[in-house]
C-alpha positions in Angstrom: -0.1 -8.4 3.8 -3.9 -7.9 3.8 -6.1 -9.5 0.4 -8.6 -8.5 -0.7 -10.7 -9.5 -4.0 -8.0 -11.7 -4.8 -5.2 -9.1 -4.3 -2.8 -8.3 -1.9 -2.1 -5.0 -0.1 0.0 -3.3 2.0 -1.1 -1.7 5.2 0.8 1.4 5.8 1.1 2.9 9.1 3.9 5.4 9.0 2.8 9.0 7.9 5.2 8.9 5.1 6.0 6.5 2.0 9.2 7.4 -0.2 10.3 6.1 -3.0 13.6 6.4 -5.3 13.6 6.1 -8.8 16.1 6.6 -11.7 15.3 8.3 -15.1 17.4 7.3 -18.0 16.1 9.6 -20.3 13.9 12.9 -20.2 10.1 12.2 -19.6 7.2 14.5 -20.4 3.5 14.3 -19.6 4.1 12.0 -16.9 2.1 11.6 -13.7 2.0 9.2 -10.3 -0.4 7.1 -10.3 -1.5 4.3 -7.6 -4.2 1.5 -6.8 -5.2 2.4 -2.7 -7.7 2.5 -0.6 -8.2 4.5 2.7 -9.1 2.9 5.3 -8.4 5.4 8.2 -7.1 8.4 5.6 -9.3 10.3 3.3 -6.6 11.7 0.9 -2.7 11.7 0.4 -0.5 14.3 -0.8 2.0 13.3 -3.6 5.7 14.9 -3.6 8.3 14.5 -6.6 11.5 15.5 -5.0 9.8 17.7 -2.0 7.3 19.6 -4.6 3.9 19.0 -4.6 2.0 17.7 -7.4 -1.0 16.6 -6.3 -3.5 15.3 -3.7 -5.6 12.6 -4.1 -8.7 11.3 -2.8 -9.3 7.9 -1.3 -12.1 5.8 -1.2 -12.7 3.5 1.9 -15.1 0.8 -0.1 -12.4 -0.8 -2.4 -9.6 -0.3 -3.9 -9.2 2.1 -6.7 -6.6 3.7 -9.1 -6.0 7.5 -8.4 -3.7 9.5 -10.5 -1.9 12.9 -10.1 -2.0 15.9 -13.5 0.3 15.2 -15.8 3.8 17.1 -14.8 5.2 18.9 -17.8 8.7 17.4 -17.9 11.0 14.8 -15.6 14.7 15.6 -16.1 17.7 13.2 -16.1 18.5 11.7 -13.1 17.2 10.3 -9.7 13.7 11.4 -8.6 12.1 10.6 -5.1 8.4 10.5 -5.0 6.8 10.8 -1.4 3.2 9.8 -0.3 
């Protein structure tokens, strides 16, 4: 663990990061959304269940909140988003 302005953080050093979530019912006009900051990376690709839906750009002075468009509709079920 690494802090930083009062918060703590995460280094990651594996190319990949995967989550799994459940959805309990349908979700629309949702979007991934996460407070980073690159230190070595530029950007990261986001992945909801192996499909793309976004890339997003990292800034290596502080920490910021970065967000993906809005994905039409999440089904039922278990999800797995990827960074």
């Amino acid at each position: 663990m690494y802090e930083r302005a009062g918060a703590s953080f995460a280094r990651v050093h594996s190319r990949r990061l995967a989550y799994e979530f459940a959805v309990l019912t349908p979700l629309h006009r949702v979007s991934v959304s996460v407070r980073v900051m690159g230190v070595i990376s530029r950007q990261v690709s986001v992945y909801l269940d192996d499909r793309r839906v976004g890339a997003l750009l990292l800034s290596r002075d502080e920490p910021t909140i970065v967000a993906t468009p809005p994905i039409d509709e999440l089904t039922v079920g278990t999800h797995t988003v990827t960074l």
